[in-house]
C-alpha positions in Angstrom: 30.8 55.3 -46.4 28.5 52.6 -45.0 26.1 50.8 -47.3 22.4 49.2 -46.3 23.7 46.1 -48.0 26.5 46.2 -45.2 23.9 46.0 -42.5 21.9 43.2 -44.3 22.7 39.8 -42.6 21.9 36.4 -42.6 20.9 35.8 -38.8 20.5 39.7 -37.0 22.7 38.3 -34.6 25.8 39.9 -32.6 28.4 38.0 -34.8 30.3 39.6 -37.9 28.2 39.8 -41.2 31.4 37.7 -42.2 30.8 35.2 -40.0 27.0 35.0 -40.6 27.6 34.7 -44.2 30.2 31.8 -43.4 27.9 30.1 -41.4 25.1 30.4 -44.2 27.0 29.2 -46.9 28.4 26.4 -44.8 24.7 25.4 -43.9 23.5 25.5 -47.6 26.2 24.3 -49.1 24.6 20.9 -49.9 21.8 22.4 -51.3 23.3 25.1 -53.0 23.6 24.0 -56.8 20.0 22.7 -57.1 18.9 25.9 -55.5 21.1 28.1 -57.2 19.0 26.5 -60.8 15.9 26.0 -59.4 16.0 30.1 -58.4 17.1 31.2 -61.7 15.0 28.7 -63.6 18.8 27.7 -65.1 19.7 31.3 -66.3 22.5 31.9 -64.5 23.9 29.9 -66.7 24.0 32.2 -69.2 24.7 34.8 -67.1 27.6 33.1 -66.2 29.0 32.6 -70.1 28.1 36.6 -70.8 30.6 37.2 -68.5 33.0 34.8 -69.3 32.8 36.4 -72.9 33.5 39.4 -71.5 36.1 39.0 -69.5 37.7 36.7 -72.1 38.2 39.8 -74.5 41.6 40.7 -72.4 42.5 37.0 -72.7 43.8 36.7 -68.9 46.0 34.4 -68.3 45.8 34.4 -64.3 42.3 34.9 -62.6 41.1 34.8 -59.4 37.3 34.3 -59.1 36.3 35.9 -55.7 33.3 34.0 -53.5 33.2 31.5 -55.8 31.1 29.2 -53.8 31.0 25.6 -56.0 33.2 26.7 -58.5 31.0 27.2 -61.2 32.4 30.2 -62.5 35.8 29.1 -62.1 35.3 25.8 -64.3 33.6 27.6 -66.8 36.3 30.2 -67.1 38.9 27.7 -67.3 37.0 25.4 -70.2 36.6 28.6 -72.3 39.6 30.7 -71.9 42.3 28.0 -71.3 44.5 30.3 -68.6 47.2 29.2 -66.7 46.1 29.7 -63.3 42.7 30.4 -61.3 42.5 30.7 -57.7 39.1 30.4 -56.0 38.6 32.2 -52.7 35.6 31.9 -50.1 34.6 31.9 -47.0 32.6 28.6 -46.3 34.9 25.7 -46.5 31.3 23.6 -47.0 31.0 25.0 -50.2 34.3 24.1 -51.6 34.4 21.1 -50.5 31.9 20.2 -53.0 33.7 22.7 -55.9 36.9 20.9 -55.1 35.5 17.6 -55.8 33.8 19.5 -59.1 37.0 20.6 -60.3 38.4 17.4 -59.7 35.5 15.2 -61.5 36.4 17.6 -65.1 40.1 17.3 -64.4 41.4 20.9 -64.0 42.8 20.9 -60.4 46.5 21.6 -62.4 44.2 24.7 -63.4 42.0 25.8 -61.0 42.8 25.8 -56.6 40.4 26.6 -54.7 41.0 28.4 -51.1 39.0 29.5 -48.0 39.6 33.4 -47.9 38.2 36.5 -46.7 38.3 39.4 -49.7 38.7 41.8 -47.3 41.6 40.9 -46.9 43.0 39.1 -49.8 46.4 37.0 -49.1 47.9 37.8 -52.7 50.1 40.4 -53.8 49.2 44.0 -55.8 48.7 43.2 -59.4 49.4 39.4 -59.4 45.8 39.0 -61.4 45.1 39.5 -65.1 41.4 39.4 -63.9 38.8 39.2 -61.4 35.5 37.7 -61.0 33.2 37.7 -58.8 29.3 35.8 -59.2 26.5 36.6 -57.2 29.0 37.9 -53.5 29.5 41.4 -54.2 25.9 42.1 -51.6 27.4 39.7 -49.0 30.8 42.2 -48.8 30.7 42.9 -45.2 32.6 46.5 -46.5 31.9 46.8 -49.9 34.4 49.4 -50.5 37.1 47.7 -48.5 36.0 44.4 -51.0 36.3 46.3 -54.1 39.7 47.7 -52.9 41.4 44.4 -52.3 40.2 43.5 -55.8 41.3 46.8 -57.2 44.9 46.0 -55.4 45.1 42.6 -56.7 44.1 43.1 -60.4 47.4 44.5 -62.7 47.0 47.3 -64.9 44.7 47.1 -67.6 43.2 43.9 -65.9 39.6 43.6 -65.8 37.1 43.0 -63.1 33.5 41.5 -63.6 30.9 41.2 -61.3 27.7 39.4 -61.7 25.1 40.1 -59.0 21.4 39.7 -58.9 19.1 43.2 -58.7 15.8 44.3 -58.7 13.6 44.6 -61.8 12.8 48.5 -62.4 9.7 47.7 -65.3 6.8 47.4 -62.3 5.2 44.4 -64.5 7.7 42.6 -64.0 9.1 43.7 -60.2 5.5 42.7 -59.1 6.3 38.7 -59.8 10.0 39.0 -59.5 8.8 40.3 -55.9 6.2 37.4 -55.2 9.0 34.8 -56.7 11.7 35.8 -54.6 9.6 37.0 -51.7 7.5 33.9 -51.4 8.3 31.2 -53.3 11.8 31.0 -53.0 11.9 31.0 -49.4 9.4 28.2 -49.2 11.6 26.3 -51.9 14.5 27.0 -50.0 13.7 25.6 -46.5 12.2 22.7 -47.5 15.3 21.8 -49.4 18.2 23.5 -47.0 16.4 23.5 -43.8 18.0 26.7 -42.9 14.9 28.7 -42.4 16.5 32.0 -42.4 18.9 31.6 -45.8 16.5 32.1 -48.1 14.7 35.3 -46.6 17.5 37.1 -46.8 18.5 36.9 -50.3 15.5 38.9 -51.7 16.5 41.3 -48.6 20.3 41.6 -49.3 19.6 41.9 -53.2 16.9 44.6 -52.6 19.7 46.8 -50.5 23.0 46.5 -52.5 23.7 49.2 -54.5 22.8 49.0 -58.4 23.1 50.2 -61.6 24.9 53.8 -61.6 25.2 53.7 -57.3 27.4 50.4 -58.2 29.3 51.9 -60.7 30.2 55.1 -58.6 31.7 52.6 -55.9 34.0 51.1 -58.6 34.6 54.6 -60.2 35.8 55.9 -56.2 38.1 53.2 -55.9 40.0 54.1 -59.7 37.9 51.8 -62.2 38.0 52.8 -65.5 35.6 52.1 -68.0 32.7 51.3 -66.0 29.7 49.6 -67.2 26.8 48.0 -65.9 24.6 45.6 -68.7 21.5 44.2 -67.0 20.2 40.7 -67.9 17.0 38.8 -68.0 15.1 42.3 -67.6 17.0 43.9 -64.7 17.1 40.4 -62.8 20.5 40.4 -63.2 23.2 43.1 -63.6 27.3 42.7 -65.0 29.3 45.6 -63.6 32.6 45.8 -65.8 35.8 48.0 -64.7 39.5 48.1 -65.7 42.2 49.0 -63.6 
């Protein structure tokens, strides 16, 4: 089944959504973590540490945090949950570049590696992951179902798979300056600091067309998650999608 997210890209150019998406991240990658505040006002932090609370209820011991950009959630899963082992995947190199020298500054590369990889097709084996993460990627899936089926493959029984993505405010109140924030000021934010005129238009576009709520849930419910549940933050802004295998 195709998804409007799916058709979302960066560019509207011939090239792979994949490839735009590369090309994106690799553009804003410098940028990235002062936008990534400065869009949220600094609540993705806390978004970030709901979910690390959540998945830290199964106490994993091996994780693998797909698109996981600068590391962020990856760091902050391996300070409060003390695993063994956390593998990073994504597809701009730009970005971890800079996550790699995070990790390195706090002293948990004998932790946490991070790795360019597609999670369409993920290199690892079935079940080799207690858990899986996944912050703020899940609308950038070129196939969303074929995405949630890698993850589905590599998680182990019982594991647990959280994904934290941005949606759309249903309260109209509040949808009417979420819209004029994300629509407006964000992109005007965004090229002045990135200079990539196009990144920032699209993330109110992709965020407005990936599936949310109970659509997102019947995608993880198709491919065998159990236990589904979606919690949304910060008013709807925000949504954590929860599934075990």
């Amino acid at each position: 089944m195709e998804y409007k997210a799916e058709k979302i890209n960066p560019y509207n150019d011939n090239e792979s959504k994949t490839g735009q998406v590369r090309q994106m991240f690799d553009s804003i990658a410098p940028a990235y973590d002062f936008m990534n505040r400065c869009m949220t006002m600094g609540i993705d932090k806390l978004w970030r540490r709901k979910a690390v609370k959540i998945v830290g209820k199964s106490r994993p011991q091996h994780l693998l945090d797909v698109a996981t950009g600068t590391g962020d959630l990856a760091i902050q899963l391996c300070k409060k949950l003390n695993p063994a082992k956390i593998v990073g995947i994504d597809l701009s190199e730009g970005m971890l570049e800079i996550g790699r020298r995070k990790v390195a500054d706090r002293g948990l590369d004998r932790v946490i590696t991070l790795e360019q990889g597609d999670c369409l097709n993920l290199r690892f084996g079935e079940g080799e992951f207690d858990a899986v993460t996944v912050a703020y990627g899940v609308r950038n899936f070129e196939h969303l179902e074929q995405g949630y089926a890698e993850m589905y493959r590599v998680l182990a029984p019982g594991g647990v798979l959280c994904v934290v993505e941005l949606s759309t405010p249903t309260n109209k109140f509040i949808k009417f300056f979420y819209d004029l924030y994300t629509r407006h000021i964000i992109p005007f934010v965004g090229r002045s600091k990135s200079k990539d005129a196009r990144a920032y238009s699209y993330l109110p576009e992709s965020i407005a067309a990936v599936p949310q709520g109970e659509a997102m849930l019947q995608i993880m419910r198709h491919i065998g998650f159990k236990q589904c549940q979606a919690i949304a933050m910060t008013f709807g802004t925000c949504s954590i999608y929860v599934g075990v295998k």
